[in-house]
C-alpha positions in Angstrom: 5.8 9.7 -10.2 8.6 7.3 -9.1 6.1 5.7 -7.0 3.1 5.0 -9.9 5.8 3.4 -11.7 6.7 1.2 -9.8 3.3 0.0 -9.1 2.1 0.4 -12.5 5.7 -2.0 -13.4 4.6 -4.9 -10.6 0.9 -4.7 -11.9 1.7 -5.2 -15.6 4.4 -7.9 -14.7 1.7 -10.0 -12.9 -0.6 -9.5 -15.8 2.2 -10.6 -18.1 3.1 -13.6 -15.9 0.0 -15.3 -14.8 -0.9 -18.0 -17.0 -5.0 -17.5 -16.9 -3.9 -13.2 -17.8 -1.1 -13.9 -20.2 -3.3 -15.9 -22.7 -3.3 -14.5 -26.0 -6.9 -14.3 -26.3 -7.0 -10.6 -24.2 -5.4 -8.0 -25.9 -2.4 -6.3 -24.7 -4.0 -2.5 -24.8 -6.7 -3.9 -22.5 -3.9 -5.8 -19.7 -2.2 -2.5 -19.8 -5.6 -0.1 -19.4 -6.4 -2.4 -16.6 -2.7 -2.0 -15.1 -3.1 1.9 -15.3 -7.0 1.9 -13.9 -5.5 -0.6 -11.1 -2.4 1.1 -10.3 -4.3 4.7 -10.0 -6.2 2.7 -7.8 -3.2 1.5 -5.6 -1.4 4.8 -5.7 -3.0 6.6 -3.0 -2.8 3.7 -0.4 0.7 3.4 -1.0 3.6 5.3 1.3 6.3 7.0 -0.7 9.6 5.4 -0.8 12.2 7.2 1.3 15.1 6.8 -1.5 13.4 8.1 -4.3 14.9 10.6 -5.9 15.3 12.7 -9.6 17.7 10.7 -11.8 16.1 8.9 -14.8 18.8 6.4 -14.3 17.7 5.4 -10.8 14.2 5.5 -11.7 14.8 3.0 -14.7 16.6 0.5 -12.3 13.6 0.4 -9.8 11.1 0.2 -12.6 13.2 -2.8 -13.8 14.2 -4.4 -10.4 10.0 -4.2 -9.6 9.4 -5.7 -13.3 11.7 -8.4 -12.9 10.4 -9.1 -8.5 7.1 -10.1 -10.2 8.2 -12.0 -13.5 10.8 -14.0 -11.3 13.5 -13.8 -14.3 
């Protein structure tokens, strides 16, 4: 779970972020159905993080720290 989060997180940063993606003209609920079909995608090719554990607070703080590696803020 830990793991489609955080890809699902990077995903819908870049689609928030890119200039051409972020226009207002596409609607959010289609960025973010095309950052879930893309990050179910993704999630198989991906090798599990090693320091992934339980705790709702530590998952927050990577979902955050992998939001803010793509939005550069």
């Amino acid at each position: 779970m830990d793991v489609f989060l955080g890809i699902f997180a990077r995903i819908t940063g870049f689609f928030m972020s890119v200039p051409i993606l972020s226009n207002n003209n596409i609607p959010a609920r289609m960025k973010i159905g095309f950052s879930v079909f893309l990050s179910f995608i993704i999630f198989p090719m991906v090798q599990p993080i090693s320091q992934a554990n339980d705790h709702i607070i530590t998952l927050l703080i990577y979902v955050g720290k992998e939001s803010v590696i793509v939005t550069g803020k």
